[in-house]
C-alpha positions as CSV (number, residue, x, y, z in Angstrom):
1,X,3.1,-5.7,2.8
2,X,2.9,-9.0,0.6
3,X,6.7,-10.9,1.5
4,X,7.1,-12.1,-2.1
5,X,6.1,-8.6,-4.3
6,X,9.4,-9.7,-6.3
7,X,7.7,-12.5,-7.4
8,X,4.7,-10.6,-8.3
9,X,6.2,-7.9,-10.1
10,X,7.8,-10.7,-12.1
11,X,4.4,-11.9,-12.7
12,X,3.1,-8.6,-14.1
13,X,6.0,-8.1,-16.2
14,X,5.6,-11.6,-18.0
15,X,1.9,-11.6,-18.3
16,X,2.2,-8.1,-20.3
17,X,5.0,-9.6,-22.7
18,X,7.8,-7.3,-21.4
19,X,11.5,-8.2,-20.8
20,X,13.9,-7.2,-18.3
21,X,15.3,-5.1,-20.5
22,X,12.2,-3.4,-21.6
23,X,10.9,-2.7,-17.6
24,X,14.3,-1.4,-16.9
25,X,14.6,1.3,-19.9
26,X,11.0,2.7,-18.9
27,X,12.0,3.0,-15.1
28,X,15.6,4.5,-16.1
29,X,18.0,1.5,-14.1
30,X,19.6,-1.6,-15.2
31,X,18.3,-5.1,-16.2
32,X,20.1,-6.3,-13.0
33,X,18.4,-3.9,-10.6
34,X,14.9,-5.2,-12.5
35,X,16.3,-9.2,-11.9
36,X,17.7,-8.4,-8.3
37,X,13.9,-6.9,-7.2
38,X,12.3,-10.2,-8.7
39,X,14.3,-12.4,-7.3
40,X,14.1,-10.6,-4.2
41,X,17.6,-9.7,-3.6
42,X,16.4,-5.4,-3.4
43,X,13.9,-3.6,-2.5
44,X,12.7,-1.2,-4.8
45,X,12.0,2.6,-3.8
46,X,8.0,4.1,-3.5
47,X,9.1,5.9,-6.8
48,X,9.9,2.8,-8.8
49,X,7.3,1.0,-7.1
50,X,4.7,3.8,-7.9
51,X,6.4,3.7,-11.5
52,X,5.8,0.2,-12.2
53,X,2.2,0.4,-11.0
54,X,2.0,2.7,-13.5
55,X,3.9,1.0,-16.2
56,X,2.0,-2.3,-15.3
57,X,-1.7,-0.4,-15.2
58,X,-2.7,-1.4,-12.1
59,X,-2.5,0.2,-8.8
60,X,0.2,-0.3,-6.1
61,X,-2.4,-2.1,-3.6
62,X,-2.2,-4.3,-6.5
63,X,1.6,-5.0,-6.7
64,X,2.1,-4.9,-2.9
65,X,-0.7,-5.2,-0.6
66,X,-1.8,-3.5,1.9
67,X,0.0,-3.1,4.8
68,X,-2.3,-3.5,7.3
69,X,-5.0,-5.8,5.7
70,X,-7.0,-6.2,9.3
71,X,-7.9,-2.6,9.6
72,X,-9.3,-0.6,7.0
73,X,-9.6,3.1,8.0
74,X,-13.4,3.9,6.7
75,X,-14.8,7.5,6.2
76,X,-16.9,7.1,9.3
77,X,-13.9,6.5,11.0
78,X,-12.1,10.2,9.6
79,X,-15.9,12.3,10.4
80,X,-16.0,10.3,13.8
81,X,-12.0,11.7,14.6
82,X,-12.8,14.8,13.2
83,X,-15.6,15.7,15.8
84,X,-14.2,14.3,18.9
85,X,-11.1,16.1,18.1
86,X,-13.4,19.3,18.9
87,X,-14.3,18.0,22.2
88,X,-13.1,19.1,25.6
89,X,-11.9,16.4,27.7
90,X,-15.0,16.7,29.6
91,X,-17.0,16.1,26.7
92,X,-14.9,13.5,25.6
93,X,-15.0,11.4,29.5
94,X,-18.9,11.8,28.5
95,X,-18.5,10.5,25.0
96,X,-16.5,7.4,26.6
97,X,-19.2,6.5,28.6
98,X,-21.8,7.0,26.9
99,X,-20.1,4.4,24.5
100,X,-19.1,2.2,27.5
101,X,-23.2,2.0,28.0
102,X,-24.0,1.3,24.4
103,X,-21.4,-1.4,24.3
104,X,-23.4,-3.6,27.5
């Protein structure tokens, strides 16, 4: 997750011409709560985060980042789970080596 997302939902805030006070009466808390998360004094919830995404029109890979960046889980990834969790464990000892041999 990106360290300084209090920065960078100040950012998003200014850049759209909104105050404070205008961020915090949309997500229902205080202008102190909305000048605490930029200043990175709190953490805001996955609901107020999701909110703001919102609010700002953009998503919340956006605002925050990814978590992992280094591994993207792909849809070849999901079908390749999917079928090796029907395996048997012998058919999965052959699968391993079979990709132990294309890997050489």
């Amino acid at each position: 997750m990106n360290e300084n997302y209090g920065e960078q939902i100040k950012n998003y805030r200014v850049n759209l011409g909104m105050t404070q006070n205008q961020v915090a009466k949309e997500l229902d808390v205080t202008p102190g709560y909305i000048s605490n998360v930029e200043k990175g004094r709190t953490a805001m919830s996955l609901r107020l985060l999701i909110y703001y995404s919102k609010l700002m029109g953009i998503t919340l890979d956006e605002l925050v980042g990814n978590i992992e960046p280094s591994y993207k889980k792909s849809a070849i990834d999901n079908a390749l789970w999917t079928e090796i969790k029907k395996l048997d464990n012998m058919q999965k000892e052959k699968l391993l080596e079979t990709i132990k041999i294309w890997q050489k």
